[in-house]
Structure formats: C-alpha cells, structure tokens
C-alpha atoms as one frame of an Amber mdcrd trajectory, in Angstrom:
protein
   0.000   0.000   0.000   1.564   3.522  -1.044  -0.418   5.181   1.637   1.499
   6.247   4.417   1.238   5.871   8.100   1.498   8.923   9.999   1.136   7.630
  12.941   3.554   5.102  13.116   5.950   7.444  11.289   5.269   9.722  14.255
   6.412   7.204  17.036   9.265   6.211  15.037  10.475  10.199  14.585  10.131
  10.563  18.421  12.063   7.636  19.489  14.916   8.470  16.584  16.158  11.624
  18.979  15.120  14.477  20.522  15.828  16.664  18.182  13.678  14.958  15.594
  10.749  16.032  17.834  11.294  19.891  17.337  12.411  19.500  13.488   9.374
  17.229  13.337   7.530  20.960  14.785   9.254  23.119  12.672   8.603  21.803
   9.316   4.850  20.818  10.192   4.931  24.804  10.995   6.294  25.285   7.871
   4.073  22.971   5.685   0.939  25.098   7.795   2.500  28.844   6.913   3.235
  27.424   3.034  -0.600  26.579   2.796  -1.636  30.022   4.207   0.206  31.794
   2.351  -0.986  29.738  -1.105  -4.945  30.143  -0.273  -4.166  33.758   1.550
  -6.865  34.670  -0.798  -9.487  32.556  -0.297  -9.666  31.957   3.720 -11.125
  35.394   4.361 -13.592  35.137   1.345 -16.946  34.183   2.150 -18.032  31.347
  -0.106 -21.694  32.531  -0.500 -20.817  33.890  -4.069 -18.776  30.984  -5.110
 -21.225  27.784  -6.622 -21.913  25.409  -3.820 -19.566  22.619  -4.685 -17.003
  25.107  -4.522 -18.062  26.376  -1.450 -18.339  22.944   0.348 -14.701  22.474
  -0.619 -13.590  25.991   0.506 -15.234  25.633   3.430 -13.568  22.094   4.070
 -10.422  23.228   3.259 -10.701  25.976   6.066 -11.426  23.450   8.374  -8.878
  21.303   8.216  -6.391  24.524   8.196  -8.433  24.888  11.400  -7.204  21.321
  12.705  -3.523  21.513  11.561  -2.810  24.960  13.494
C-alpha cells in the first residue's frame, strides 16, 4: 500500500532523537505557513458567491487549516 502511516511514522520520529521532535515541529509549521500563504486569498472570502460545490470544498479546506494549526 503507497499510503502512508502517519502515525507510526510519528512514534518512530520521536524515538529516533530528541531533536527529531522539534524538526518534526518546525517543518509541520512550515508545511501550515506554506498553505496560508498559497490560499491567503481565499480563507477570508466568504463562499456565499462561489457555486456550492465550490463552497463545500472551501469551506472544508478551512477546516482542516483549522485542525492543523
């Protein structure tokens, strides 16, 4: 399967080192400020005059910015 498991990648990073753990940090920081700044235009928007499929996935998208930060 080509699908990756975070999770177990996860334990595996924290028992590698200490150090892992805050590079681990920094670059999921990284990865979160990256996909701000690509859809800086869109999270304020309100998705009321985009079509509705495009507003389900807008509005999904902003949640799950929502979960990573």
């Amino acid at each position: 399967n080509a699908s990756l498991d975070l999770n177990h990648l996860s334990r595996f990073a924290t028992k590698a080192s200490p150090s892992s753990t805050l590079q681990r940090k920094l670059l999921h920081t990284a990865i979160y400020d990256s996909l701000c700044w690509n859809f800086r235009r869109l999270l304020p928007r309100r998705p009321s005059p985009l079509p509705t499929y495009e507003a389900v996935i807008l509005d999904c998208q902003k949640k799950t910015l929502a979960a990573a930060a």
